[in-house]
PATOR-327582 format. One record per residue (C-alpha): y, x, z; residue number from 1. Coordinates in Angstrom, 1 decimal. Each point is the difference from the previous one (the first is absolute). Layout:
N
<site><v>Y</v><u>X</u><w>Z</w><num>NUM</num></site>
...
END
This chain:
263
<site><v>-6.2</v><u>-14.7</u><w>-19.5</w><num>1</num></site>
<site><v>-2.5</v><u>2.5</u><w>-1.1</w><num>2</num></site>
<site><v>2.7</v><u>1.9</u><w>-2.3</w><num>3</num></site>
<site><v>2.3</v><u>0.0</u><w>3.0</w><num>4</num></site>
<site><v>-2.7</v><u>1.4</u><w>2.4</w><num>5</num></site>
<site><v>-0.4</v><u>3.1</u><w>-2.3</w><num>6</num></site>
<site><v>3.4</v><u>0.1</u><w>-1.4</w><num>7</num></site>
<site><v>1.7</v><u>0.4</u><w>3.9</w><num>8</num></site>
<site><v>-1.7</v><u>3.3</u><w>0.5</w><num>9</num></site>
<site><v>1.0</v><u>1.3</u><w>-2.8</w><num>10</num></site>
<site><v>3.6</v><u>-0.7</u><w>0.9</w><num>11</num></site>
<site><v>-0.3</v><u>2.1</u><w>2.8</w><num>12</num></site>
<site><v>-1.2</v><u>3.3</u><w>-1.8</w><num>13</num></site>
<site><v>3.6</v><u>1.4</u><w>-0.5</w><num>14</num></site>
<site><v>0.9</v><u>-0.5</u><w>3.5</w><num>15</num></site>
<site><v>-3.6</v><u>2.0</u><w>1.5</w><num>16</num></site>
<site><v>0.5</v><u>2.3</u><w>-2.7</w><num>17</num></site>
<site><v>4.1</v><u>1.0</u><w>-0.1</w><num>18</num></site>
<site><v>-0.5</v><u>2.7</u><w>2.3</w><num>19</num></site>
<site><v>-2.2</v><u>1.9</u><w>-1.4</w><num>20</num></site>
<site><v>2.3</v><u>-0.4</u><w>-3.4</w><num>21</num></site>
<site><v>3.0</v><u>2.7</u><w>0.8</w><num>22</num></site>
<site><v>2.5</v><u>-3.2</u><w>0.3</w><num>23</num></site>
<site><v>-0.7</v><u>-0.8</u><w>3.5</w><num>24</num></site>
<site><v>3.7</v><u>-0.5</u><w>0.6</w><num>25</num></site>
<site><v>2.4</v><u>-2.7</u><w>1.3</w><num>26</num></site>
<site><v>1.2</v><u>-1.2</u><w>-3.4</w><num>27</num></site>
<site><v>-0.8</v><u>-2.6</u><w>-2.5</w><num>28</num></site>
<site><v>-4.0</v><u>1.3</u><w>-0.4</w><num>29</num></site>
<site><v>-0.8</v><u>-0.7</u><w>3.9</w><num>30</num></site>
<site><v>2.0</v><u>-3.3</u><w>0.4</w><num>31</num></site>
<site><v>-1.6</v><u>-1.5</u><w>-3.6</w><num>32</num></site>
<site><v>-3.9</v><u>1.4</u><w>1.0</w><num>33</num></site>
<site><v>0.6</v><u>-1.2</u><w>3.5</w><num>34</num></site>
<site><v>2.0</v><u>-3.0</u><w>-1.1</w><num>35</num></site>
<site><v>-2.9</v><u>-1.1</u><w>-2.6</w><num>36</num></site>
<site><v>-3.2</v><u>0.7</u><w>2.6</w><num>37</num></site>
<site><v>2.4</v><u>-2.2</u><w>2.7</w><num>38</num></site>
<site><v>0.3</v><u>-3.0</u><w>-2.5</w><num>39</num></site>
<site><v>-3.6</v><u>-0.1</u><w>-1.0</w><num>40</num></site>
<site><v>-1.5</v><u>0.4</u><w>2.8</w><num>41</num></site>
<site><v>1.8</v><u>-2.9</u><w>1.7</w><num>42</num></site>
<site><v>0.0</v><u>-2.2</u><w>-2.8</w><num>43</num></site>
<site><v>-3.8</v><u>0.4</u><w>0.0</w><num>44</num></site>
<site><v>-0.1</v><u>-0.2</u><w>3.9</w><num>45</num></site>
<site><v>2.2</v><u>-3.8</u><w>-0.3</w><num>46</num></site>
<site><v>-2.2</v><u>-1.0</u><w>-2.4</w><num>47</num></site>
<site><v>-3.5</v><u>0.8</u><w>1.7</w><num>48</num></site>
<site><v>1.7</v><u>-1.9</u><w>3.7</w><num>49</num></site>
<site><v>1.7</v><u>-3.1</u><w>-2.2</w><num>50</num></site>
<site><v>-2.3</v><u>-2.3</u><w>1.0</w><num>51</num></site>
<site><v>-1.6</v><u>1.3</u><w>3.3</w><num>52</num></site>
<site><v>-0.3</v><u>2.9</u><w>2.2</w><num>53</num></site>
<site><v>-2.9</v><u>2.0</u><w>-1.5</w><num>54</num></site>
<site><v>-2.3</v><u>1.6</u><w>2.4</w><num>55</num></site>
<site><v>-2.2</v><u>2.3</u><w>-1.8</w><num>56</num></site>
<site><v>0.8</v><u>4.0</u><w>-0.4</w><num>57</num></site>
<site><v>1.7</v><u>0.2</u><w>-3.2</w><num>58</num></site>
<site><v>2.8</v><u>-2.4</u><w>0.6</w><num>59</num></site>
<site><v>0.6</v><u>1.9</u><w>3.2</w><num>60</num></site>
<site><v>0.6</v><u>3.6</u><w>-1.4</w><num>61</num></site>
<site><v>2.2</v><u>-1.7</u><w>-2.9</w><num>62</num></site>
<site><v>2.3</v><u>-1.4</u><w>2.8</w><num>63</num></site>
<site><v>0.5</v><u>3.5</u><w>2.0</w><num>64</num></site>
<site><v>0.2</v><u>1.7</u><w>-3.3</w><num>65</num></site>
<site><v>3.2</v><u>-2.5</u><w>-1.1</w><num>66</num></site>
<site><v>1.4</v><u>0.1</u><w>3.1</w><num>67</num></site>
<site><v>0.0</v><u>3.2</u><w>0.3</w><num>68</num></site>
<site><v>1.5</v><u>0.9</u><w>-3.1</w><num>69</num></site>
<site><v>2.8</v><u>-2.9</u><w>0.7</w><num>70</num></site>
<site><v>0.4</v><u>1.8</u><w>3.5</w><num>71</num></site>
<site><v>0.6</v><u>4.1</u><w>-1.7</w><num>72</num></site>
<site><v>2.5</v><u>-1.4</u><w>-2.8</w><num>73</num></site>
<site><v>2.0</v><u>-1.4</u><w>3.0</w><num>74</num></site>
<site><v>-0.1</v><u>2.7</u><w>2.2</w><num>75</num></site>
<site><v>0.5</v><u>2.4</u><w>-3.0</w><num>76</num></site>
<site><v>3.2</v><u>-1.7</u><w>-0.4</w><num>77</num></site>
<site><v>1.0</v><u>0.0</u><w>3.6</w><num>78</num></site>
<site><v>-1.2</v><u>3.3</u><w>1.7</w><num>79</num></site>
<site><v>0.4</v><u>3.3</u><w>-1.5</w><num>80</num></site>
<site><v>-2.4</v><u>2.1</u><w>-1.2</w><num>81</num></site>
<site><v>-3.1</v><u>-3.0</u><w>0.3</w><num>82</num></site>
<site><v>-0.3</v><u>-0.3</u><w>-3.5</w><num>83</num></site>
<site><v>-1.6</v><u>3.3</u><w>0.1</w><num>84</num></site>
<site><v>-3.1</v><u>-1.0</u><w>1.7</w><num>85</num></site>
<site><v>-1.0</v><u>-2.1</u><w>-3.4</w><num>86</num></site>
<site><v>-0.8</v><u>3.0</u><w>-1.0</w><num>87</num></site>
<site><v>-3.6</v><u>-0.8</u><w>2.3</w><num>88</num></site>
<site><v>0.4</v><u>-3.9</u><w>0.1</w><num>89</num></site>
<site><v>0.0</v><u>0.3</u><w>-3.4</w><num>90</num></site>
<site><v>-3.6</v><u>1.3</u><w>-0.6</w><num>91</num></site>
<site><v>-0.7</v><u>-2.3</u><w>2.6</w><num>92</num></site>
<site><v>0.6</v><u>-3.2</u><w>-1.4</w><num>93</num></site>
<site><v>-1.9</v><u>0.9</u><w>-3.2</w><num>94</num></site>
<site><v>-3.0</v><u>0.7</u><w>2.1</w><num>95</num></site>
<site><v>0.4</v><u>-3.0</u><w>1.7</w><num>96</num></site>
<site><v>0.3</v><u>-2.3</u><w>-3.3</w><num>97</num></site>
<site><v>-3.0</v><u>1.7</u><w>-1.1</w><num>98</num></site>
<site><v>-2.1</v><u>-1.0</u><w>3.0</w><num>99</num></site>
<site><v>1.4</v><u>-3.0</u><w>-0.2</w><num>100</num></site>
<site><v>-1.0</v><u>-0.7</u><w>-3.9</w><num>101</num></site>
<site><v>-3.6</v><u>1.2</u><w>0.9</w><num>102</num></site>
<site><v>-0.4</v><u>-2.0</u><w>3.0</w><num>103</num></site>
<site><v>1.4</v><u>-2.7</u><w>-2.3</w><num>104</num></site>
<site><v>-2.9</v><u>0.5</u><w>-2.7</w><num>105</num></site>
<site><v>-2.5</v><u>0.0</u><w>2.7</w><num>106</num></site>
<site><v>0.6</v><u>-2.7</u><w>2.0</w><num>107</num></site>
<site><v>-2.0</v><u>-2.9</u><w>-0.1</w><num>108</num></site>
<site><v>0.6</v><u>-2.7</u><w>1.0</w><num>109</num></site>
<site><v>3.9</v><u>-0.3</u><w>0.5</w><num>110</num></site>
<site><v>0.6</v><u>-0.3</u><w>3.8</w><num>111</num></site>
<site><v>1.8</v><u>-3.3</u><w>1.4</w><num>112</num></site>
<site><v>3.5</v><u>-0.2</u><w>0.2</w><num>113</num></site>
<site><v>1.5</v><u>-2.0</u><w>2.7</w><num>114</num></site>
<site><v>2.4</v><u>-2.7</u><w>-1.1</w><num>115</num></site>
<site><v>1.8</v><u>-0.4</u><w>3.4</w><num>116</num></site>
<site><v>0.4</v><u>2.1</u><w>3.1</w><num>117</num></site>
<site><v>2.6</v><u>-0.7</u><w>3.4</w><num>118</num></site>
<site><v>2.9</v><u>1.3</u><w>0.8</w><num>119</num></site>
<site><v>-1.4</v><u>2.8</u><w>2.5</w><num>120</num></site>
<site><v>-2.8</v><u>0.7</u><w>-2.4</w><num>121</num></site>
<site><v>2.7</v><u>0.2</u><w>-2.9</w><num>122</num></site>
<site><v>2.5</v><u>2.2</u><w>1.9</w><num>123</num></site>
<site><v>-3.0</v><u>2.3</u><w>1.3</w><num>124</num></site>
<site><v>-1.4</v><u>0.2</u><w>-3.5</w><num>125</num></site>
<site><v>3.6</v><u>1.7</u><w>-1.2</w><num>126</num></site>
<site><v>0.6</v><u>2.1</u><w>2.7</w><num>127</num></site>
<site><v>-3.2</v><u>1.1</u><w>-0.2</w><num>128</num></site>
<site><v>0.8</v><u>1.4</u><w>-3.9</w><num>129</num></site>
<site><v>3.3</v><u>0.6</u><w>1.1</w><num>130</num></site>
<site><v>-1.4</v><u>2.5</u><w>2.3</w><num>131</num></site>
<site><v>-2.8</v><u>1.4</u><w>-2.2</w><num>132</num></site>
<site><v>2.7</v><u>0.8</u><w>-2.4</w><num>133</num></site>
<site><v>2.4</v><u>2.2</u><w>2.1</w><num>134</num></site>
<site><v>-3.2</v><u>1.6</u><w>1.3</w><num>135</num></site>
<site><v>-1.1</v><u>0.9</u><w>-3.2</w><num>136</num></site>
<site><v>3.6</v><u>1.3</u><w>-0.7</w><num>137</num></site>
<site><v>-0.2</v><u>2.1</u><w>3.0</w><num>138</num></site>
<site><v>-3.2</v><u>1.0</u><w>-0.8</w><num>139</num></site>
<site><v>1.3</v><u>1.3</u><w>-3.4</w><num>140</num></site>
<site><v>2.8</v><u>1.9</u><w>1.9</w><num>141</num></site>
<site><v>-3.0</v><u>2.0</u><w>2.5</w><num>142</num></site>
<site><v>-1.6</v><u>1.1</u><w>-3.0</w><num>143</num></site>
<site><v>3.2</v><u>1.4</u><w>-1.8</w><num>144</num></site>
<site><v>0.2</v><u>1.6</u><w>3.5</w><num>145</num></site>
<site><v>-3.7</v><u>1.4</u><w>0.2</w><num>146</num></site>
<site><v>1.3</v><u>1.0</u><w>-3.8</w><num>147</num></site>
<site><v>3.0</v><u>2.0</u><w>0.5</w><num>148</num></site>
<site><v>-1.3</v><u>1.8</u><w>3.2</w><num>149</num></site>
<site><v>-2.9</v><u>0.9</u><w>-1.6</w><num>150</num></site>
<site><v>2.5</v><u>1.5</u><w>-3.5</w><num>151</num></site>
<site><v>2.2</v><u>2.1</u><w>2.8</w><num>152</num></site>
<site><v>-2.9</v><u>2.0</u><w>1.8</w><num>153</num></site>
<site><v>-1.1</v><u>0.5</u><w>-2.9</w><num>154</num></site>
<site><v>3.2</v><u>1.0</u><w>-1.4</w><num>155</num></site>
<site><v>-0.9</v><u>-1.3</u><w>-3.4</w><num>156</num></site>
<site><v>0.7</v><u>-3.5</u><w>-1.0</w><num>157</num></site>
<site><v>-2.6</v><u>-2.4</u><w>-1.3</w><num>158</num></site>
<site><v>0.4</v><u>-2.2</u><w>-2.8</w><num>159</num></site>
<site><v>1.4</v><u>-3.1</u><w>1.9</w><num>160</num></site>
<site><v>2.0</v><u>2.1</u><w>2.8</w><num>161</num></site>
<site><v>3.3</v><u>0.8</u><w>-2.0</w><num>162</num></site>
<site><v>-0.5</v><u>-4.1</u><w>-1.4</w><num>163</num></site>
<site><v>0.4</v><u>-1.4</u><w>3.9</w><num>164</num></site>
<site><v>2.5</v><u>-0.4</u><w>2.9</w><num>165</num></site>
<site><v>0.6</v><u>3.1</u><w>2.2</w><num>166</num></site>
<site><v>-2.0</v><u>0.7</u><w>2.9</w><num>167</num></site>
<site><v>3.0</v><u>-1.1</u><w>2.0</w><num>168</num></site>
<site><v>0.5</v><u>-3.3</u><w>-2.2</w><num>169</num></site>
<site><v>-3.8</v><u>-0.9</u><w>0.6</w><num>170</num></site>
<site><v>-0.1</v><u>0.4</u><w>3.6</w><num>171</num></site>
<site><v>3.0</v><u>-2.1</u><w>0.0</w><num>172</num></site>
<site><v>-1.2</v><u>-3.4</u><w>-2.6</w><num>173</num></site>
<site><v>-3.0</v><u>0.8</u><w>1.7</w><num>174</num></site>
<site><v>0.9</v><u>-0.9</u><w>3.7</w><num>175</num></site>
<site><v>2.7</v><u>-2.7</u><w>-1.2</w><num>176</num></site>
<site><v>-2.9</v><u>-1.6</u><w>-2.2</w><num>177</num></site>
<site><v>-2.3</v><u>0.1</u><w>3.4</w><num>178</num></site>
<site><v>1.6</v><u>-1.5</u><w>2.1</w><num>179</num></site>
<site><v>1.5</v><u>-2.7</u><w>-1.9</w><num>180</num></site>
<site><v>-4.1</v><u>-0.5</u><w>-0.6</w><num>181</num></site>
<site><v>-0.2</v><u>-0.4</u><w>3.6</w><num>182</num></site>
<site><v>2.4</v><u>-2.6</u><w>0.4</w><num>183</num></site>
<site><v>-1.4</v><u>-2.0</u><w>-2.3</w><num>184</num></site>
<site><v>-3.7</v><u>0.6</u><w>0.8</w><num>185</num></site>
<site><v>1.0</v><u>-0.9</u><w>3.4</w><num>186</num></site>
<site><v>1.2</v><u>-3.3</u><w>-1.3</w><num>187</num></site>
<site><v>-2.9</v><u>-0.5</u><w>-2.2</w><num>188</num></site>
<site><v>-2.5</v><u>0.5</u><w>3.7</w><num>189</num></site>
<site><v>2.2</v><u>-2.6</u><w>1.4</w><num>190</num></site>
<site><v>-0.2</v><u>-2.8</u><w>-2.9</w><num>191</num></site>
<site><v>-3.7</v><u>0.7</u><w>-0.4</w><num>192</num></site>
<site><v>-0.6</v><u>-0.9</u><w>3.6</w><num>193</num></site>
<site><v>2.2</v><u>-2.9</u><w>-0.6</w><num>194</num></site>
<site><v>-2.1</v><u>-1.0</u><w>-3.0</w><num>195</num></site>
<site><v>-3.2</v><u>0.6</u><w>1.6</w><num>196</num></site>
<site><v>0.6</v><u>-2.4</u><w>2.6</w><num>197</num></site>
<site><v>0.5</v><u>-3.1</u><w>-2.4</w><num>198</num></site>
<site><v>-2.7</v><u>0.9</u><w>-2.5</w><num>199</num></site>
<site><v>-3.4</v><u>1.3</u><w>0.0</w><num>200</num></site>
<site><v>-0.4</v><u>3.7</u><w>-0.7</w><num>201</num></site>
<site><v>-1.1</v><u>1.0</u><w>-3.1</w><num>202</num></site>
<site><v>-2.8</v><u>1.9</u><w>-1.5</w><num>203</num></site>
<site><v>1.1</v><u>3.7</u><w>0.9</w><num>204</num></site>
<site><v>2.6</v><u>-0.6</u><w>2.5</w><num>205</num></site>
<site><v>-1.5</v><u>1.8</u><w>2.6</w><num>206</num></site>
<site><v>-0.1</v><u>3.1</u><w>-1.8</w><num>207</num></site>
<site><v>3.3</v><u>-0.4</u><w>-1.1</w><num>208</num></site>
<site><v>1.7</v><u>-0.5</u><w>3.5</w><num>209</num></site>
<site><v>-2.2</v><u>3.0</u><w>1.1</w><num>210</num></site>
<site><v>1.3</v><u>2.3</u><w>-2.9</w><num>211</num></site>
<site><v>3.9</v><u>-1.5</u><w>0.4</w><num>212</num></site>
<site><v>0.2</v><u>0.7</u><w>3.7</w><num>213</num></site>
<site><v>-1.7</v><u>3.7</u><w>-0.4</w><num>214</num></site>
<site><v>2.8</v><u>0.5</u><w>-2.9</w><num>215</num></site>
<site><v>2.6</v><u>-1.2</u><w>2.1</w><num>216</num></site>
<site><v>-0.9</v><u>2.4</u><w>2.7</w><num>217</num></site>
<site><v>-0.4</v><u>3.1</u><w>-2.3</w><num>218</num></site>
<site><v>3.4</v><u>-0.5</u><w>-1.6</w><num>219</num></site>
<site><v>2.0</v><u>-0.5</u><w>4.1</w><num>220</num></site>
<site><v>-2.5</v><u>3.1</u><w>1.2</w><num>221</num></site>
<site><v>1.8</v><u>1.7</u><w>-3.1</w><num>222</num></site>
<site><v>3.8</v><u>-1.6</u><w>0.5</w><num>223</num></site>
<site><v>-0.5</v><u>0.9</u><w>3.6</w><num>224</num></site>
<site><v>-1.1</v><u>3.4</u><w>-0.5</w><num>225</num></site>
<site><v>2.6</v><u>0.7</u><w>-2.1</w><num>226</num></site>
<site><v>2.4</v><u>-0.9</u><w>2.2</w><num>227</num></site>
<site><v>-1.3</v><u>2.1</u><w>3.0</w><num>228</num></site>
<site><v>-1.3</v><u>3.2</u><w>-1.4</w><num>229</num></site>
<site><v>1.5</v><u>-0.1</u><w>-3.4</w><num>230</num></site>
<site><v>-3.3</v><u>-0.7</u><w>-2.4</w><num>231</num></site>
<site><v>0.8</v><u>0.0</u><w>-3.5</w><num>232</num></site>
<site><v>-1.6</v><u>2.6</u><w>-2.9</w><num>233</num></site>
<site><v>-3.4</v><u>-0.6</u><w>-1.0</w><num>234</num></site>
<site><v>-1.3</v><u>-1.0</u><w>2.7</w><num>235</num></site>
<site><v>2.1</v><u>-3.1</u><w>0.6</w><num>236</num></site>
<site><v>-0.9</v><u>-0.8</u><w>-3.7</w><num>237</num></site>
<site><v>-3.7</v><u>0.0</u><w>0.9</w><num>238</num></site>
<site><v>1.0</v><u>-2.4</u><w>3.0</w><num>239</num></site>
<site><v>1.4</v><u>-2.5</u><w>-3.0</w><num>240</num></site>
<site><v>-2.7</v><u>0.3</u><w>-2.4</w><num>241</num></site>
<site><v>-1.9</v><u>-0.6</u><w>2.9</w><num>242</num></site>
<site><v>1.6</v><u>-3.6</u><w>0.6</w><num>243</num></site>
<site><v>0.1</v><u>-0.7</u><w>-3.7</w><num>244</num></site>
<site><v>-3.5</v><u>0.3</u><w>0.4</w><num>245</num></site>
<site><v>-0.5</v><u>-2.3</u><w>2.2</w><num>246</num></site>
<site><v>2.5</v><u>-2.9</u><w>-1.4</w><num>247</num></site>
<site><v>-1.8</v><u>0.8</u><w>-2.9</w><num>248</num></site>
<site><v>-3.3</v><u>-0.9</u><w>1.4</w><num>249</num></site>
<site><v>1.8</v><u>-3.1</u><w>1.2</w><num>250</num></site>
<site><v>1.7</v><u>-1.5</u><w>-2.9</w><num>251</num></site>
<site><v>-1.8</v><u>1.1</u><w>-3.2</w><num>252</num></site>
<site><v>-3.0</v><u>1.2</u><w>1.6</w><num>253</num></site>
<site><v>-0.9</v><u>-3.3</u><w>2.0</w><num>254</num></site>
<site><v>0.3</v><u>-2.1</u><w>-3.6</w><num>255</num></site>
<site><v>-2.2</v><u>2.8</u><w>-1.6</w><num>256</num></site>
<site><v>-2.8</v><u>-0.5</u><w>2.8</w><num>257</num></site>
<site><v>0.6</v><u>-3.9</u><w>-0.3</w><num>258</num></site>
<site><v>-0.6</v><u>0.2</u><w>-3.7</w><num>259</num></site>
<site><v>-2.8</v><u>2.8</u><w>-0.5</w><num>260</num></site>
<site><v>-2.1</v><u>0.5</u><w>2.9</w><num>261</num></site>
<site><v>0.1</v><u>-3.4</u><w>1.5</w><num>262</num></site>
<site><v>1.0</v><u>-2.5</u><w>-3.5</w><num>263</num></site>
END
């Protein structure tokens, strides 16, 4: 298990790294780096939840970081110029194994798994990763937005600008990729209140509810403002970093409070 721990991170270096290589480009380089960093990560994410539901921090980033990369190789496939925005998620996920290999080294001792939860609990548990997952995906797509605006009033293009989607191709994966986050965090509210009224609440659920519900509003107050007065550019990105934020202070960063500052 050791060798794996280290070896997994290393599988990912070719994907964080492939844009900054000159063959960022939809051929047989970007499906094999993507296609590796996909397979490892959730090989190592099955075989750190085969015998219970981990808790702690580490396990958590390793899930968002394979089901993310599960998520872009299937929308690459499907939607038009998506794969471009690897181009960030790629960086991303390398930063992300490497937090997740130091918290790794650190941690002592293991947290608890939990060996069996309900059905409400289980269904909240994956909408609630679900969720996190398109958010972090629409998240990606703000910042190629923040990105290119900033590389046309500058009229000079920055070293990732030429590598992403369009400013046009943002807005628009950035805005589908919302609201389906929407749905399905308002389906994630609902079995959470489900769950929470057949089983105690957790350590941390307060919090969590408290950060969900102000991420649910920030994303609608964005939707909505869209809709009326036409908000998009930079400052709508802001709006979904903002809610990122927040889920992120939610999902990762509740298990991060539960396992430093109060374990």
């Amino acid at each position: 298990m050791i060798f794996w721990h280290h070896l997994v991170p290393v599988l990912l270096v070719p994907a964080g790294v492939l844009p900054f290589l000159g063959r960022f480009e939809k051929g047989l380089h970007f499906w094999g780096a993507f296609g590796l960093a996909a397979l490892a990560a959730t090989a190592w994410t099955a075989a750190q939840f085969s015998n219970s539901w981990p808790t702690g921090f580490g396990p958590a980033i390793w899930l968002t970081v394979s089901a993310c990369l599960v998520l872009f190789l299937i929308l690459s496939l499907l939607v038009p110029e998506f794969w471009r925005l690897g181009a960030i998620l790629g960086p991303w996920i390398l930063v992300m194994a490497v937090l997740a290999l130091a918290w790794n080294q650190a941690e002592t001792p293991r947290s608890p798994g939990i060996d069996s939860v309900s059905e409400w609990i289980g269904l909240h548990v994956v909408l609630s990763v679900t969720t996190y997952v398109f958010l972090t995906m629409a998240a990606i797509a703000g910042l190629a937005v923040i990105l290119q605006e900033r590389s046309l009033k500058r009229r000079r293009p920055d070293r990732l600008a030429p590598l992403l989607p369009s400013l046009a191709d943002c807005e628009r994966l950035e805005i589908r990729l919302l609201v389906t986050s929407e749905i399905i965090l308002a389906a994630g509210i609902a079995t959470g209140l489900a769950a929470t009224s057949t089983a105690d609440i957790i350590a941390g659920m307060n919090h969590k509810i408290v950060f969900t519900v102000a991420a649910f509003a920030v994303i609608a107050m964005l939707l909505v403002a869209r809709q009326l007065w036409g908000t998009r550019g930079r400052r709508a990105a802001r709006l979904v970093l903002t809610g990122y934020l927040l889920m992120t202070l939610a999902y990762p960063g509740v298990k991060f409070v539960t396992d430093v500052i109060i374990g």
